[in-house]
N, C-alpha and C positions, 0 to 999 in steps of 0.2 A: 504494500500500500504506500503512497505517494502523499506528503502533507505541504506541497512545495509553497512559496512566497511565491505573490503575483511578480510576475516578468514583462510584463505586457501589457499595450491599453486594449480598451476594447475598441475596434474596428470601427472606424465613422465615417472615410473618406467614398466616396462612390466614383466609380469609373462611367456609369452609367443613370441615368435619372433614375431608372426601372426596377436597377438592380441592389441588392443590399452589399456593402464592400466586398469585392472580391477574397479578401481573409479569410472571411468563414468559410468558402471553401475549402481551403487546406487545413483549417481548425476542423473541420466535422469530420475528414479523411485522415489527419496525420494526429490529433492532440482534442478529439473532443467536447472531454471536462477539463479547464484548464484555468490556471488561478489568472485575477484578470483586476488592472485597477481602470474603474468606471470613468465616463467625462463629468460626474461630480466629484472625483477622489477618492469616492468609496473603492474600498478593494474586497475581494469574494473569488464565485467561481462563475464562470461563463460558460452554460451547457449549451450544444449547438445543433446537435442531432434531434431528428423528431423522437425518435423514443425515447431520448433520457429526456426531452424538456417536457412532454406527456407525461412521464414516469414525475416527474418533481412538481408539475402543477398537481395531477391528483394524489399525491402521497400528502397525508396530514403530517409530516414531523416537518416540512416544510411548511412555513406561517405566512399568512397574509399580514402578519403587522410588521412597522416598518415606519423608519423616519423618513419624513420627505426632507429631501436636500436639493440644493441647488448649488451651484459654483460660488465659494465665496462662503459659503453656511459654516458658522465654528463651532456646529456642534460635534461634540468628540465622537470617534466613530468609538463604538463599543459601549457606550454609555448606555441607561434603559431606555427601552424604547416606549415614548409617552403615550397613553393611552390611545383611540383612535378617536376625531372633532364627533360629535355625535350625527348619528344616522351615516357617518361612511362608513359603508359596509362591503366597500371593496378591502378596507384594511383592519377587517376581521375574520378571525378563524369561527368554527363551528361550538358552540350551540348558537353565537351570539348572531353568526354571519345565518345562519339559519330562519332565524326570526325577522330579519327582513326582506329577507329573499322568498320566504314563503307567503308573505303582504304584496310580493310586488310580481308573483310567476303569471298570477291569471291574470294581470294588466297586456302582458306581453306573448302572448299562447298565439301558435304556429293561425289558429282558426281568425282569431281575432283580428292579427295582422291582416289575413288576405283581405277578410271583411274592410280593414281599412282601404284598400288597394283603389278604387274608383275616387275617396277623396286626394287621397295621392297622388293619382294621374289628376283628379281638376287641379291640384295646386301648380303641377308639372306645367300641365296648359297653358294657365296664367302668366306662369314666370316665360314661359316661352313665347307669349304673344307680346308682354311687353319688351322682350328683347327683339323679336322680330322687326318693331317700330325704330329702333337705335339704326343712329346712320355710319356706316364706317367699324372701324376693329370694336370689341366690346370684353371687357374682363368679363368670361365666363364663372369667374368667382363668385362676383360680386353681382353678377346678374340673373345667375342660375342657380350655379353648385353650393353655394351656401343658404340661400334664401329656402331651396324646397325643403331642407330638412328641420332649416329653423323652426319655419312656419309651423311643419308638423308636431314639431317636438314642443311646439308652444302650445297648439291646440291641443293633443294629449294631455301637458301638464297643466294648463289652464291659466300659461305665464302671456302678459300682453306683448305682442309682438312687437310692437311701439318702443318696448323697450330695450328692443335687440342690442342696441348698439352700445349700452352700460356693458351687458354682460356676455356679449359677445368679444369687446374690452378686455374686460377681467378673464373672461374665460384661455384669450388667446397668451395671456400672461402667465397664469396657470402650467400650461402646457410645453411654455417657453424651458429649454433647457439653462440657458444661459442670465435665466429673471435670476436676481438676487435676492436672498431671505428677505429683506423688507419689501420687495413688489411682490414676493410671492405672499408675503403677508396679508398684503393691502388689497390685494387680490382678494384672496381668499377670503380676508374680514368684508369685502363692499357684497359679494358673493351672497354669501351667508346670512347677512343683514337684507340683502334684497328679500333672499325666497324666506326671510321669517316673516319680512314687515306682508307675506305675501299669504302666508299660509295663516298668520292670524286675521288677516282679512278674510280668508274662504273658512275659517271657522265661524266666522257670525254670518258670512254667506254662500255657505256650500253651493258650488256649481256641479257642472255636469263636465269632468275630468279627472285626471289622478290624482292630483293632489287634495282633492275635497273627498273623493274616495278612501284614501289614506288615514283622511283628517275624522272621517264619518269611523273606520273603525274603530277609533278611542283605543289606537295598541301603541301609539306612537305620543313622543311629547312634541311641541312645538320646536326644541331644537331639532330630534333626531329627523321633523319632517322637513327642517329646513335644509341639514345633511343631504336626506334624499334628493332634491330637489336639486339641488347644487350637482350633484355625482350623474342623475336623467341630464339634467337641463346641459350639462358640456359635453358628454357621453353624447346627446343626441344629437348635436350636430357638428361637434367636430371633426370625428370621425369618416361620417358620414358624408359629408362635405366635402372633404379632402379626397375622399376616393372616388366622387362623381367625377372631379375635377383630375384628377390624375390619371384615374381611368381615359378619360377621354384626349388625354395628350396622348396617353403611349396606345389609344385605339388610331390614333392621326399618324402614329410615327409605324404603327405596323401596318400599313395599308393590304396585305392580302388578308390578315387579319378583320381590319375592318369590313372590306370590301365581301367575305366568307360571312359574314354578322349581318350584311346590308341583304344579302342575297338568301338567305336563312333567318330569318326571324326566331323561329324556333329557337335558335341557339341559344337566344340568351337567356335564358335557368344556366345555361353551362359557360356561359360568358362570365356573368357575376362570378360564380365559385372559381372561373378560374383567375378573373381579374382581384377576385381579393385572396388568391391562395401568393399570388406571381407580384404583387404589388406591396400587400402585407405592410399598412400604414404607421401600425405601430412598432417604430423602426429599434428602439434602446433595448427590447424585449420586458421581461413581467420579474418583479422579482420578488423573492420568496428567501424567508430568513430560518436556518437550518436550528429546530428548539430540542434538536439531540444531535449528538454525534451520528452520520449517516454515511456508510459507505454507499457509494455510487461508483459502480465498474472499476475497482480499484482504488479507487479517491475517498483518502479519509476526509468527509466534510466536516469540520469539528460544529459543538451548537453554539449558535449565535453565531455562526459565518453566512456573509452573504452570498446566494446567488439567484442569476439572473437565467431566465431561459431567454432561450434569442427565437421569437416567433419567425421571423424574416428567414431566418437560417434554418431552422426546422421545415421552412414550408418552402426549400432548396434541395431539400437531401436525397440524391441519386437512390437512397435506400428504401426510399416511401416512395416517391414518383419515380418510377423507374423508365417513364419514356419522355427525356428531354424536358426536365424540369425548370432549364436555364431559359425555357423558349415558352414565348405566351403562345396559348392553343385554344382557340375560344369553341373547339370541337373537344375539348378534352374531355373522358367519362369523369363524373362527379367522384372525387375520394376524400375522404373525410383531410381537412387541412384545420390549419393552427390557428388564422388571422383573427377570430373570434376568443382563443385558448383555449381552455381545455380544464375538466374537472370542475367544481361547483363554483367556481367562479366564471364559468366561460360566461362571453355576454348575456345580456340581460335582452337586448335588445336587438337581438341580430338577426331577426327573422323583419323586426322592421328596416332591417336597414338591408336588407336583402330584399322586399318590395320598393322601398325607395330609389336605388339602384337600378332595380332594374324597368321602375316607370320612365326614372330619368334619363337612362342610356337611351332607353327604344325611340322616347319621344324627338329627343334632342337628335338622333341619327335622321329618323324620318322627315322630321320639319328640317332640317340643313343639311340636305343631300351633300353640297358642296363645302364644307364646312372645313375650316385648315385653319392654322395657327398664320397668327398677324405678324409672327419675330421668329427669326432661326431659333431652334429650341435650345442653344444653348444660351442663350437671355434668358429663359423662362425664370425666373426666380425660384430658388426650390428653397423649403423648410427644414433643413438641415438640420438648424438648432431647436428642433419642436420635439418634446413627446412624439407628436403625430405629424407622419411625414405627409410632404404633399407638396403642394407651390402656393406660395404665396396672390400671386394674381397668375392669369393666362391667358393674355389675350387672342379672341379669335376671330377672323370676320367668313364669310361666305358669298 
């Protein structure tokens, strides 16, 4: 067994918009669990293959809690780690994580979703006819791929849309790798303060939404609803957003790809799964803090060491996708991929975001048959330094 000190950072530069660093392919072939210091400092291990980062999401000695850090944070690594802000419950373990996840399953159930699907194409619509109107190049970002999912993710939680642009703000700060403990602070505290001042307003006037739904079980207090609310409300369109929007570069930049999509409609069920198996947004991977000693494939992981699984690199590995992983195939057969995770934490919401997707691909293909990027794609601005990868704007005309 091997207890080595990290050697190494973890992998950030891309050779390609599309693709996750080159690295991890020799890490998942020649070294890979391998000790690793993070781009906020922290030091752990970096799993890269799909079955050990499967094996560490659903194994419980591996915990969802976990300090957030940012570049620049002096908190001591090794120190206890503080309780979780209440209602997140992504950064709880089980009974506790259990108790919100079972308040929030039948919001987001495969049935439900589809039943959404018709208000999701009208919102699609919408945002497509007012872009149609735009004269000349148009950020796709800022005219499409962010707005559909806002809109929805407001109308499920019953947040005014109006006021996108606060926590839309806070949200992309959040996400930021590179935000310093005080923005990530200010962030978080303007956040938080919104969906309370918001959910004690739908407690004297419960509507027809989630968070009044929430608010009607009486299992929840005003902070932990405000938690939730915070964790849906950036969950649902950050993500989401980013992968409409990325998606459709790298459908512009593989034109037998698109052109196999345009000519087949059908495909797209097998478009989505493969554009978020091949694109895999959430680029730093998920990580999980070791609450025993745990061998993993000859690696002593001592407890309290970090590590990270890398979703981007697991949903590369010649060992799972075994026909030409490196290459997007919008004909590929469906196999179960990582970009959601894996075990009782995988998304919450990814059945919605798997109809959103694929209203907005189809629509946005159909209505702008001619549809190309306005700037050689190496302009495009990419998110490098984000949680959640993607571009920043994109402009496109037709």
């Amino acid at each position: 067994m091997t207890n080595s000190q990290p050697t190494r950072t973890q992998p950030t530069v891309r050779s390609c918009p599309f693709d996750p660093p080159e690295e991890y392919r020799t890490l998942r072939e020649q070294d890979p669990i391998t000790p690793m210091t993070f781009p906020d400092g922290s030091t752990g291990w970096l799993v890269t293959r799909y079955e050990d980062v499967r094996t560490v999401l659903a194994d419980p000695r591996f915990s969802s809690k976990r300090r957030i850090m940012r570049a620049g944070d002096p908190a001591a690594q090794g120190a206890p780690v503080p309780p979780p802000p209440p209602g997140m419950f992504i950064m709880m373990d089980a009974p506790e994580h259990t108790r919100f996840r079972r308040l929030l399953t039948g919001q987001f159930t495969v049935r439900r979703m589809r039943q959404l699907a018709p208000a999701v194409e009208r919102v699609v619509d919408e945002q497509l006819d007012a872009m149609a109107k735009a004269e000349g190049p148009v950020d796709l970002v800022q005219a499409f791929a962010l707005p559909v999912p806002s809109l929805v993710i407001c109308e499920l939680l019953g947040v005014p849309y109006a006021d996108r642009e606060e926590f839309q703000r806070n949200s992309a700060t959040i996400v930021r790798l590179d935000a310093s403990a005080e923005e990530l602070q200010q962030a978080q505290k303007a956040m938080r303060g919104y969906l309370h001042q918001l959910v004690v307003a739908k407690r004297a006037n419960p509507t027809d939404d989630i968070l009044s739904d929430l608010v009607r079980s009486g299992e929840l207090t005003d902070e932990e609803l405000a938690g939730v609310g915070v964790l849906l409300l950036i969950a649902g369109h950050e993500t989401t957003a980013n992968m409409i929007a990325l998606s459709t570069m790298c459908l512009l930049r593989n034109p037998e790809q698109l052109e196999a999509l345009r000519a087949d409609p059908s495909l797209m069920d097998r478009a989505v799964e493969e554009l978020l198996r091949y694109l895999t947004v959430v680029q730093f991977g998920v990580r999980r803090t070791a609450l025993e000693d745990v061998e993993l494939h000859g690696h002593q992981i001592k407890a309290g060491s970090l590590v990270v699984a890398s979703l981007a690199s697991g949903n590369r590995d010649t060992a799972r996708f075994t026909d030409a992983p490196e290459q997007l195939d919008v004909g590929r057969p469906y196999s179960p991929h990582l970009a959601f995770g894996h075990g009782i934490h995988q998304c919450l919401g990814q059945q919605l975001a798997r109809v959103e997707m694929k209203a907005a691909l189809s629509a946005l293909l159909e209505r702008f048959p001619t549809l190309r990027l306005a700037l050689p794609v190496e302009q495009v601005p990419m998110r490098d330094n984000m949680l959640v990868y993607g571009v920043h704007e994109l402009p496109v005309t037709w």
